[in-house]
ZAMI-826611 format. One line per 4 residues: their letters; for each residue x, z negated, y of N, C-alpha, C. Coordinates in nm, 3 decimals, decimal comma. Each point is the difference from the previous one (the first is absolute). Layout:
N
A) X Z Y X Z Y X Z Y  ... .
REM end
This chain:
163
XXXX) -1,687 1,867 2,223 0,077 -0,112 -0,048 -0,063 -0,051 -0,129  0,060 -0,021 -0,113 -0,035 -0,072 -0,106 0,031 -0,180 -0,002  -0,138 -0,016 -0,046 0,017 -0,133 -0,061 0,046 -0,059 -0,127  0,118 -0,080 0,026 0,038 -0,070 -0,133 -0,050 -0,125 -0,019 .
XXXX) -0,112 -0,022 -0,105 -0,048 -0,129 -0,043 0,083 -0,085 -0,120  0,046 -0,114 0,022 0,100 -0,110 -0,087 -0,063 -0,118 -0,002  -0,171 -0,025 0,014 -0,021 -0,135 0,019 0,065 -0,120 -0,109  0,074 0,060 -0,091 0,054 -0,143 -0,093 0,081 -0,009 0,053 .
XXXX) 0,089 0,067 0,100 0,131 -0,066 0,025 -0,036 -0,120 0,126  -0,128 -0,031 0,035 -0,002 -0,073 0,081 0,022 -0,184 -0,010  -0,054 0,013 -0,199 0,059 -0,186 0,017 0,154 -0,008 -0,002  0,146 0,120 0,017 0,070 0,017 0,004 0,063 -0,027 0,129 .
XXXX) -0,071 0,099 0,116 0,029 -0,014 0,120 -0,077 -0,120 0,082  -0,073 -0,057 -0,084 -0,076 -0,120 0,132 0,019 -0,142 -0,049  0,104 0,032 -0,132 0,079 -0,160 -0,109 0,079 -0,060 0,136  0,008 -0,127 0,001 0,116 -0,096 0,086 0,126 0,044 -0,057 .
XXXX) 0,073 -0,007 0,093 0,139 -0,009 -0,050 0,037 -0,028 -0,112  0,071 -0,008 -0,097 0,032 -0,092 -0,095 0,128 -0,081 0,035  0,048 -0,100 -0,050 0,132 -0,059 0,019 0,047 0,041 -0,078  0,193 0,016 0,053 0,094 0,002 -0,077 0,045 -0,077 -0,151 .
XXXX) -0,042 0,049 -0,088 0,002 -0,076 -0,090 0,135 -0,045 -0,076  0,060 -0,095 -0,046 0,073 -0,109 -0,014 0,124 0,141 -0,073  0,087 -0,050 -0,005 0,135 0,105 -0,063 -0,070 -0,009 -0,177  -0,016 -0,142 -0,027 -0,075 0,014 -0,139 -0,091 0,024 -0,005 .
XXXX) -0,108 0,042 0,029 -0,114 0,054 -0,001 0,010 0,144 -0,036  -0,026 0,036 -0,177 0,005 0,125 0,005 -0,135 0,079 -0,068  -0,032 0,086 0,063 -0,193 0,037 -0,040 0,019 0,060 -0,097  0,137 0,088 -0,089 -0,027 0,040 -0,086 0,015 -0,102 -0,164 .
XXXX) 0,091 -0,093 0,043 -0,035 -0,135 -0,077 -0,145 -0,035 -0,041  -0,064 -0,047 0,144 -0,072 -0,056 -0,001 -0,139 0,031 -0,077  0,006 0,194 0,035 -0,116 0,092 -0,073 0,046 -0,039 -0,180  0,115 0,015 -0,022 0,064 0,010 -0,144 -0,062 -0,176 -0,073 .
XXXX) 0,007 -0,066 0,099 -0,069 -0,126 -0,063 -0,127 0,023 -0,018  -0,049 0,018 0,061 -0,212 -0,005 -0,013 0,002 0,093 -0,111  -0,156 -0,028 -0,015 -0,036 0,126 -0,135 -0,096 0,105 0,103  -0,049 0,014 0,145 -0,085 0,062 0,031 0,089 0,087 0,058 .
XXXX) 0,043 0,134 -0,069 0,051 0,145 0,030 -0,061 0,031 0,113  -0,166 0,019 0,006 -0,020 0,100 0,091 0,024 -0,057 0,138  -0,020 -0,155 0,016 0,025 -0,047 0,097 0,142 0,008 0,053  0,085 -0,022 -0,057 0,156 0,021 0,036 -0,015 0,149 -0,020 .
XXXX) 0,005 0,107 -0,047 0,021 0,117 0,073 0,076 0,042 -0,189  0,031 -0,087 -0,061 0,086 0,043 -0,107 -0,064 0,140 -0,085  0,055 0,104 0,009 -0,070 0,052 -0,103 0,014 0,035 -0,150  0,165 -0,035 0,001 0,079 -0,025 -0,163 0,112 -0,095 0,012 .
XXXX) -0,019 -0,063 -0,096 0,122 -0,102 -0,049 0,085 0,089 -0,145  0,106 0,009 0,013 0,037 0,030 -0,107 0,107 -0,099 -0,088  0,090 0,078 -0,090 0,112 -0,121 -0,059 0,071 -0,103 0,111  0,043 0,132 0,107 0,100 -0,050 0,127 -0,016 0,034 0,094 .
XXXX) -0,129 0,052 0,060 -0,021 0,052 0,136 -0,136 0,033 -0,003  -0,067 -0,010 0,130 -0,139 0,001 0,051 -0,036 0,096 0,119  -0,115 0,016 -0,004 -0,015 0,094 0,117 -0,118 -0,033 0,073  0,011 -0,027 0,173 -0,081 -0,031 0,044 -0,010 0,054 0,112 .
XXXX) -0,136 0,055 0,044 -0,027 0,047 0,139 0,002 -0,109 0,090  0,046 0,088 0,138 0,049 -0,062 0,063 -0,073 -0,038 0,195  -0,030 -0,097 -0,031 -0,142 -0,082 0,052 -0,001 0,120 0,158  0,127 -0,017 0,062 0,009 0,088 0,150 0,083 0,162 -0,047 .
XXXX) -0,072 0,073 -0,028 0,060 0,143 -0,102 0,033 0,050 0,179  0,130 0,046 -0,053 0,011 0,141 0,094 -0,053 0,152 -0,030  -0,049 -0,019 -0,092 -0,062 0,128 -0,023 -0,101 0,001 -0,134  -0,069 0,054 -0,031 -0,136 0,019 -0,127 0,109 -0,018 -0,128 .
XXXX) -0,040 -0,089 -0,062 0,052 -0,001 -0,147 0,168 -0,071 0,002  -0,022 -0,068 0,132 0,174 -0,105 0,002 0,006 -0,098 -0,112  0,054 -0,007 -0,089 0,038 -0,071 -0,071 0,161 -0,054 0,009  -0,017 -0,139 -0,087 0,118 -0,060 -0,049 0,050 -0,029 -0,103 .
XXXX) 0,087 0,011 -0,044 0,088 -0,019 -0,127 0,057 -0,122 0,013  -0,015 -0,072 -0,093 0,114 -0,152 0,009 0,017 -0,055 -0,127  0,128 -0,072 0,008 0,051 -0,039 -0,170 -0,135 -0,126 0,010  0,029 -0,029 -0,141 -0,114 -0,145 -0,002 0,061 -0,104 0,043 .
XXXX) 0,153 0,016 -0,044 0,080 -0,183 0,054 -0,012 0,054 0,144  0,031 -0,065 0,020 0,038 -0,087 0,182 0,117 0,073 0,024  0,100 0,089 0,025 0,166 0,052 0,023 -0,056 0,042 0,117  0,142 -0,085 0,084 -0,004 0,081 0,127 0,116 0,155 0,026 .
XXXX) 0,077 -0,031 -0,101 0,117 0,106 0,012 -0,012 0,123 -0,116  0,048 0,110 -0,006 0,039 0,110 -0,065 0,087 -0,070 -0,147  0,078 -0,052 0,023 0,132 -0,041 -0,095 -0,085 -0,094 -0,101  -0,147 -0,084 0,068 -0,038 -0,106 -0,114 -0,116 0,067 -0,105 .
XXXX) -0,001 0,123 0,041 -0,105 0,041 -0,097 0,119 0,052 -0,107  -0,083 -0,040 -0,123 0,041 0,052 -0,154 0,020 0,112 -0,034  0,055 0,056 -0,048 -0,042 0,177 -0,018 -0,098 0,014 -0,054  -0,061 -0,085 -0,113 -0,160 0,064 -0,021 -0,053 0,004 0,088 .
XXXX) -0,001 -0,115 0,111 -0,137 -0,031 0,104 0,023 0,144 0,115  0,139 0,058 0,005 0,055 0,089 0,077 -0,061 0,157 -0,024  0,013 0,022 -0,148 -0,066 0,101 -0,064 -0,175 -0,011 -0,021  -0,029 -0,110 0,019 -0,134 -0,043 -0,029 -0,059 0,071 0,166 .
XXXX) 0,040 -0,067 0,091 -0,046 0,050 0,135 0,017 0,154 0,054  0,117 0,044 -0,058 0,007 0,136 0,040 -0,105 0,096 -0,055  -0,044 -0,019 -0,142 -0,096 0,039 -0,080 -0,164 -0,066 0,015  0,038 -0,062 0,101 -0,139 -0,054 0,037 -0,070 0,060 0,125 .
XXXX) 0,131 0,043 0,099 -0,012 0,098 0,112 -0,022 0,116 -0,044  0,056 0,043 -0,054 -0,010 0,180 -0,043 -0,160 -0,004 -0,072  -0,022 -0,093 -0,041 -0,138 -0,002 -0,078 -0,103 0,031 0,094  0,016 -0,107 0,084 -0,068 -0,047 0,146 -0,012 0,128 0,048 .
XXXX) 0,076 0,101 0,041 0,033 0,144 0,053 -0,076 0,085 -0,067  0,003 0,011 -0,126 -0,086 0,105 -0,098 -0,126 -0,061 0,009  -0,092 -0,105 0,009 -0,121 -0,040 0,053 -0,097 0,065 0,080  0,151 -0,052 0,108 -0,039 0,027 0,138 -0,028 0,149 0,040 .
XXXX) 0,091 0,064 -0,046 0,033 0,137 0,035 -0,136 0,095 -0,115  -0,016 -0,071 -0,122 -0,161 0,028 -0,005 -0,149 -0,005 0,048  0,003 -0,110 0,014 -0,129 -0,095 0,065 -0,006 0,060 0,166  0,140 0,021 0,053 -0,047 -0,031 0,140 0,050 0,147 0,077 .
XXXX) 0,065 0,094 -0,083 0,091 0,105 0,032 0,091 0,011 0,077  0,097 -0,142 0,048 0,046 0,056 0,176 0,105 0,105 -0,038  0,063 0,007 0,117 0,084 0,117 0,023 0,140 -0,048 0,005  0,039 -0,145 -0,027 0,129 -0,063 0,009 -0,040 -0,106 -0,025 .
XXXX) 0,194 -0,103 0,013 -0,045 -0,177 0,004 0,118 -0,050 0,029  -0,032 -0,118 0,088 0,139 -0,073 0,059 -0,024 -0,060 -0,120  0,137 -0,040 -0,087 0,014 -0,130 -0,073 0,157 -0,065 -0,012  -0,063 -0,113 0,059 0,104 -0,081 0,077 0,020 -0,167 -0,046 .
XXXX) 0,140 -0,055 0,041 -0,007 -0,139 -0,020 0,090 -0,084 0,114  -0,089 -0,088 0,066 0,080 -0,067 0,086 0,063 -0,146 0,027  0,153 0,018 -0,060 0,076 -0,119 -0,014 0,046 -0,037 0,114  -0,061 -0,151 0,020 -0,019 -0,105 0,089 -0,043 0,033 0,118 .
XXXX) -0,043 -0,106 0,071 -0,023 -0,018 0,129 -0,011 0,106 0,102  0,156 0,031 -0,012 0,045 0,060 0,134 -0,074 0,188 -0,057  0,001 0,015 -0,124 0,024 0,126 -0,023 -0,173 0,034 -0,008  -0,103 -0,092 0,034 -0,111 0,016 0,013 -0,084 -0,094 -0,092 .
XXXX) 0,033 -0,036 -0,106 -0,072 -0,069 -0,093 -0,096 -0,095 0,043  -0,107 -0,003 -0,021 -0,105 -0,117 0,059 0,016 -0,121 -0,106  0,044 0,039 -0,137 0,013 -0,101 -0,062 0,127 0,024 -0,096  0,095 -0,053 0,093 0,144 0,007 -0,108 0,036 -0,074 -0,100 .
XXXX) -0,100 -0,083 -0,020 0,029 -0,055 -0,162 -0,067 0,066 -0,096  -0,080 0,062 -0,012 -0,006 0,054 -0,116 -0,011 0,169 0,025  0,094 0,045 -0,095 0,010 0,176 0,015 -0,156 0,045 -0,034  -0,007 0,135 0,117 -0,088 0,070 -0,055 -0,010 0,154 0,090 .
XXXX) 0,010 0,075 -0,112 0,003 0,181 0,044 -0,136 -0,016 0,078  -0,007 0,080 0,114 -0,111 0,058 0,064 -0,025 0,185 -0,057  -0,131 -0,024 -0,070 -0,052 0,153 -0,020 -0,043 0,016 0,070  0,016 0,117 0,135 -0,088 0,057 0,068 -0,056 0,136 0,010 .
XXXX) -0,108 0,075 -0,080 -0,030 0,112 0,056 -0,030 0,054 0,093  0,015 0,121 0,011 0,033 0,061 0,160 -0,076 0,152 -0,027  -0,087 0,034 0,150 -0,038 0,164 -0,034 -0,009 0,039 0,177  0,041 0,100 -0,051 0,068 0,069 0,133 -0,135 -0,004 0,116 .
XXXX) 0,041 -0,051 0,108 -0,089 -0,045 0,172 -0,065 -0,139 -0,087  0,067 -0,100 -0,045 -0,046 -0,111 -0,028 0,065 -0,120 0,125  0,051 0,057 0,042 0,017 -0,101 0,160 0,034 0,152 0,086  -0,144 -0,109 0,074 -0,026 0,083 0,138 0,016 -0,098 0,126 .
XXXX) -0,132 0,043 0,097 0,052 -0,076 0,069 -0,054 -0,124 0,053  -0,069 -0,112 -0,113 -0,058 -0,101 -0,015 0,105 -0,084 -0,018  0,103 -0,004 -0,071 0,116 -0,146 0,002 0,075 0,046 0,114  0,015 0,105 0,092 0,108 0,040 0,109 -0,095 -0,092 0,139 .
XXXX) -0,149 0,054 0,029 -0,015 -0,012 0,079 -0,128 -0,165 0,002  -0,053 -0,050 -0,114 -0,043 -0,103 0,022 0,059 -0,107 -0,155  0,106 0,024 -0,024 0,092 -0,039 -0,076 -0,109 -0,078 -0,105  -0,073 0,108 -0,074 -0,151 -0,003 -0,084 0,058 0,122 -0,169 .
XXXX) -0,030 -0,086 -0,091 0,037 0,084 -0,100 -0,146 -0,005 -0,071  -0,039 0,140 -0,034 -0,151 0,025 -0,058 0,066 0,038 -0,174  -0,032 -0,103 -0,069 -0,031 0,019 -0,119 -0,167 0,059 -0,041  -0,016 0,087 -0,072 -0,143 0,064 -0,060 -0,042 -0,052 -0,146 .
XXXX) 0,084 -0,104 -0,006 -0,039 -0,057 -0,185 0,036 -0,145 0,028  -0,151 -0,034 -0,093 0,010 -0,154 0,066 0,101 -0,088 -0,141  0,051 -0,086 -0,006 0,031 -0,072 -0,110 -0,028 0,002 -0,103  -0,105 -0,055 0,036 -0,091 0,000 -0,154 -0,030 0,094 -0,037 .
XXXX) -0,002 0,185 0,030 -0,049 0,076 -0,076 0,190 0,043 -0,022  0,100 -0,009 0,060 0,118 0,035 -0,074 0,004 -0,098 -0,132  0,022 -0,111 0,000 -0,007 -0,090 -0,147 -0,100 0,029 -0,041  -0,104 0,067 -0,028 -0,076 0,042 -0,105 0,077 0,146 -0,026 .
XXXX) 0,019 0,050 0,073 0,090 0,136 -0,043 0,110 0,032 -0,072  0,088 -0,107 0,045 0,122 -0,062 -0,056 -0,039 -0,067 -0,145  -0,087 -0,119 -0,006 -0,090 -0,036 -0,138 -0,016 0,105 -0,099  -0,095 0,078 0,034 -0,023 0,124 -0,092 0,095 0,074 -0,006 .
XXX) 0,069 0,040 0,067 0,125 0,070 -0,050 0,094 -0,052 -0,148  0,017 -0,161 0,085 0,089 -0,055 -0,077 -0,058 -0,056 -0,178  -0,134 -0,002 0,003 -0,099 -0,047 -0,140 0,086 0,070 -0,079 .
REM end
């Protein structure tokens, strides 16, 4: 039997609950206000869209895409801010697909509530890379997802990439 060691994911798994936070309460706002990037997770701001890892990743190198305003809908983004994000994902992809090699990637967006969104006010693409036997049987049988890259060394990765 092999051992898998993750001791950082433990101030993860042994954090209190958090509360439901308020319908206005939005973290990617909130990162976009402060100036401390590494702490919010930001790793680029651009004209019209930002990219930030994403604090509970489903997988190594999860990132997010989000306009800078606040839009909760498809129809209120601009066409620059529209073309700005699509070209901010595909970027995100050629990075990734350097730095980290996977073998695929869900990239996805989930409008409102019902359709999964944890935060339906403000849009944001999920980048996820993917490499083949990357779920086994740790989220089936102790509903446990093992990330192998801690935060802080993806935003330095992401950083240097992006310099």
């Amino acid at each position: 039997m092999e051992q898998l060691w993750a001791p950082w994911r433990l101030a993860y798994v042994t954090q209190p609950a958090r509360p439901k936070p308020a319908d206005d309460d939005c973290f990617i706002c909130r990162g976009l206000a402060e100036a401390d990037d590494r702490t919010n997770l930001i790793v680029y701001r651009g004209t019209h869209s930002c990219v930030i890892l994403n604090r509970f990743p489903y997988n190594n190198g999860h990132l997010l895409v989000a306009p800078l305003a606040h839009k909760a809908r498809l129809a209120d983004l601009t066409p620059d801010e529209l073309l700005d994000l699509q070209e901010m994902i595909r970027q995100m992809v050629a990075i990734l697909e350097k730095r980290m090699k996977p073998e695929g990637f869900n990239v996805g967006l989930n409008l409102g509530k019902v359709a999964g969104a944890g935060l339906p006010g403000h849009l944001h693409w999920h980048v996820v890379p993917r490499w083949n036997g990357d779920t086994n049987f740790m989220p089936v049988v102790s509903d446990v997802r093992v990330i192998v890259q801690s935060l802080d060394a993806l935003w330095e990765l992401m950083r240097e990439e992006l310099a």
